[in-house]
C-alpha positions as CSV (number, residue, x, y, z in Angstrom):
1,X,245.5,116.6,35.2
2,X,246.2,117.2,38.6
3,X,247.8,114.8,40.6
4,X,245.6,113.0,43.1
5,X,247.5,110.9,45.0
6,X,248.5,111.7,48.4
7,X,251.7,111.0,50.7
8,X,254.0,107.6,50.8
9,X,252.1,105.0,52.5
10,X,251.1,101.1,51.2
11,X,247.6,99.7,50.8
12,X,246.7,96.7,51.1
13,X,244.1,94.7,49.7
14,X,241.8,92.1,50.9
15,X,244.4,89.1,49.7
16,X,247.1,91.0,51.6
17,X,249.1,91.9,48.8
18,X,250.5,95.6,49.3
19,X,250.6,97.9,47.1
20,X,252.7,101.2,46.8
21,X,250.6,104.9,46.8
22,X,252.7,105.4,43.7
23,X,251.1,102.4,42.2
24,X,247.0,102.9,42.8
25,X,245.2,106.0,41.9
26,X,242.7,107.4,44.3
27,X,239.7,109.8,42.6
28,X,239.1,113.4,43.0
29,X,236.0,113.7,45.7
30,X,233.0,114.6,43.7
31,X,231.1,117.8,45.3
32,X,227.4,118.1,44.6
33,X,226.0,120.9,44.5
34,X,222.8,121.5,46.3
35,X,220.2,123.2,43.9
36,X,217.9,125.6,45.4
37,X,217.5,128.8,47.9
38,X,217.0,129.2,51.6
39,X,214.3,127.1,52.5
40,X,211.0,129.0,52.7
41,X,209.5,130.3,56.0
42,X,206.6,128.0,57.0
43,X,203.1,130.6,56.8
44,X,201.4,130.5,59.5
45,X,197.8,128.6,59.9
46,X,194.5,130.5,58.3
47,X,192.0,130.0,60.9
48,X,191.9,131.1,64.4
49,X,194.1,129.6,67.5
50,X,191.7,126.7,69.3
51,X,191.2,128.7,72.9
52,X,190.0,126.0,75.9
53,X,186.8,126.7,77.6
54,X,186.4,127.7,81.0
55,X,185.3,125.1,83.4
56,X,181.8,124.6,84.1
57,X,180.5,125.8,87.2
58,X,179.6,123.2,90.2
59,X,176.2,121.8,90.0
60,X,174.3,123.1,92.9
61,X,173.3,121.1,95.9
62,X,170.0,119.8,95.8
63,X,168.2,120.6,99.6
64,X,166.3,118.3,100.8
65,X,163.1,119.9,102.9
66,X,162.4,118.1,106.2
67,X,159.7,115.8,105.9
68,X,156.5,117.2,107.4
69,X,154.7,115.6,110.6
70,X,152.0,113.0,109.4
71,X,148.9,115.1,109.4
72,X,147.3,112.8,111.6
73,X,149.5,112.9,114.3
74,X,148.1,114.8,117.4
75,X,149.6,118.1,118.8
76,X,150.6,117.6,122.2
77,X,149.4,120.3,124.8
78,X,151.1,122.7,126.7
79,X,151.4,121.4,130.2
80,X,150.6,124.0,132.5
81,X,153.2,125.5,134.9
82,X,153.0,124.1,138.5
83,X,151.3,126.5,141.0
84,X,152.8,127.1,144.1
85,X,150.9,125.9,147.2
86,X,148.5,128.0,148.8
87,X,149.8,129.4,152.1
88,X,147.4,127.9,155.3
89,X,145.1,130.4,157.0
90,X,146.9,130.4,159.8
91,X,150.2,131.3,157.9
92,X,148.1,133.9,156.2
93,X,147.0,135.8,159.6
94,X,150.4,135.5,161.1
95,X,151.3,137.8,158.0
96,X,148.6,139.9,158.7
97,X,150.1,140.6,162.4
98,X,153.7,140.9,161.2
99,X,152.3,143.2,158.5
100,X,150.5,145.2,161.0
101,X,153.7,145.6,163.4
102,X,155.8,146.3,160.3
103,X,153.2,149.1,159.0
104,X,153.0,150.5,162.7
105,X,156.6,150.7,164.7
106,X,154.3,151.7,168.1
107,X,152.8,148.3,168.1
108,X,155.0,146.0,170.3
109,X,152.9,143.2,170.0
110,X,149.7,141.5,168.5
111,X,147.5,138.5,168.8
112,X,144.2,137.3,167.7
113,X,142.0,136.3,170.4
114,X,138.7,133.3,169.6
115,X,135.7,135.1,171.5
116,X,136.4,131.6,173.8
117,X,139.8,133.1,174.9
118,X,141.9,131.2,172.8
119,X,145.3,132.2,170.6
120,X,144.2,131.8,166.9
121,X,148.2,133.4,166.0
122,X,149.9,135.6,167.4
123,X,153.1,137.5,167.1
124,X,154.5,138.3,170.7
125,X,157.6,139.2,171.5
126,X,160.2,136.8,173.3
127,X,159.3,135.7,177.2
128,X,155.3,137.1,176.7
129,X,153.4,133.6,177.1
130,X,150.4,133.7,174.5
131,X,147.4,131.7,177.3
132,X,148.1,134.7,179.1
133,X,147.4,136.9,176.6
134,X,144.6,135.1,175.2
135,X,143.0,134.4,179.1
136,X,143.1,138.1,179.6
137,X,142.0,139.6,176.4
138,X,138.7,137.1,177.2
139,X,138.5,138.5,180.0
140,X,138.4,142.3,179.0
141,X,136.5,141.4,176.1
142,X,133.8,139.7,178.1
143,X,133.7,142.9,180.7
144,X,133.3,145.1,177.8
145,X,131.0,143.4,176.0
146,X,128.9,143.3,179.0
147,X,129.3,146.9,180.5
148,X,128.3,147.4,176.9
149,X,124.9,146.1,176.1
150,X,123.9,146.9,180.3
151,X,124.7,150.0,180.0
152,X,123.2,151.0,176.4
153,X,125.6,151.5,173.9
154,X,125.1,147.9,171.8
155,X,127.9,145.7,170.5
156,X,131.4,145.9,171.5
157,X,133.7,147.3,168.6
158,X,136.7,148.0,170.4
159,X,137.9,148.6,174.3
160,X,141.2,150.7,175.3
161,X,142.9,150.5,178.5
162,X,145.7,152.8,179.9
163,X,148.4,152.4,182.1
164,X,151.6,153.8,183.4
165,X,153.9,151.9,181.0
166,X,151.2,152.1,177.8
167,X,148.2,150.8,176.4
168,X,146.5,147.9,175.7
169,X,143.8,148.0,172.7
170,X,141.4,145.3,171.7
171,X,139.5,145.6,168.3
172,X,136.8,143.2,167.2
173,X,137.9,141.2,164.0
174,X,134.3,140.1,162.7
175,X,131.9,137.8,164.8
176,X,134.7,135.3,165.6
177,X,138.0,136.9,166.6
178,X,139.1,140.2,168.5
179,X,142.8,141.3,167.7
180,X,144.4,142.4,170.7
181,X,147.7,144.7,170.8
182,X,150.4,146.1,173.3
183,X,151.5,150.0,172.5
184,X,153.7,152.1,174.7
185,X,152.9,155.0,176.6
186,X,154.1,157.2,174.0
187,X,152.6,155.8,171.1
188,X,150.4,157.7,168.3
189,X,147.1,156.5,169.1
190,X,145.5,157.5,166.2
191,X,147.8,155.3,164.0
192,X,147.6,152.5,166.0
193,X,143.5,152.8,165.6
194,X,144.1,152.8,161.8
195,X,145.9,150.0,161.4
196,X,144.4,147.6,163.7
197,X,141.1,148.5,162.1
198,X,142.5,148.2,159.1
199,X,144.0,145.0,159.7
200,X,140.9,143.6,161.6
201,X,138.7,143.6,158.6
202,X,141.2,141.7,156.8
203,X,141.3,139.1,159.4
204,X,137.5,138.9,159.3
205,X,137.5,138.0,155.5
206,X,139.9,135.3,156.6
207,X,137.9,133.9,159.4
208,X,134.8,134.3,156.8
């Protein structure tokens, strides 16, 4: 038998008494074997991995329409754009003259006479005095109109007078006013007839 014991030392007991390793024999360790191979391989699960669903798309947004007028409720109406005043009569046969000097550059001035001799407008140039202008377009027109009917040839429609420095025209503007203008001496007559004829029977429609 083989000999178990192992180097010189003493044990001791629990009632202190010592013993020699001579003296106290100390068993073989027992080996136990382990019976059986390699431990088998774990076999993997028969059914199908578990795969996560996607998430579920956001519930929509629910719109909310506008709530409708109460069919009762009345439709307001369109308010009208403000008109612009009407312009006087006098402010519109001052444009008439300016018109008429603007249409015809021989025309240096122009004024519309009452058959009484008075200025209804006018649109004289700087220093001319209109009572003078009205006083003596009277007094043509009356001359004329007289010379006129004495001698024959009916109503007055329009008198002409030269001088050195240029004419002086008066044109009858209805049964109320006579339009009176101031042309040089070398101004087309023929133009300045067309215009204040023309511009006479607008003022007429004016005067009604």
């Amino acid at each position: 038998m083989a000999d178990n014991r192992i180097g010189d030392f003493f044990i001791s007991d629990v009632d202190d008494d010592a013993y020699d390793d001579e003296e106290v024999y100390i068993p073989a360790p027992v080996v136990v074997p382990v019976v059986g191979g390699a431990v088998p391989p774990v076999a993997p699960p028969d059914f199908a991995p578990v795969v996560p669903a996607p998430p579920a798309p956001p519930a929509p947004v629910p719109v909310v329409p506008a709530p409708a007028p109460p069919a009762s409720a009345p439709v307001p109406a369109p308010v009208p754009a403000p008109h612009p005043p009407e312009p006087s009569r006098e402010d519109r046969l001052v444009d008439e003259l300016n018109r008429l000097m603007t249409d015809s550059p021989d025309i240096q001035a122009a004024a519309l006479v009452s058959m009484d001799g008075f200025i209804i407008a006018s649109a004289l140039p700087k220093g001319m005095q209109e009572d003078r202008v009205g006083a003596m377009s009277a007094a043509i027109l009356g001359l004329g109109e007289r010379a006129a009917v004495e001698l024959g040839r009916g109503h007055l429609t329009q008198v002409f007078i030269e001088g050195a420095e240029g004419y002086v025209v008066l044109v009858a503007a209805g049964d109320r006013g006579v339009l009176t203008v101031l042309a040089p001496s070398g101004a087309k007559l023929g133009l300045v007839f067309y215009d204040m004829k023309k511009t006479a029977g607008v003022i007429a429609g004016i005067l009604g």
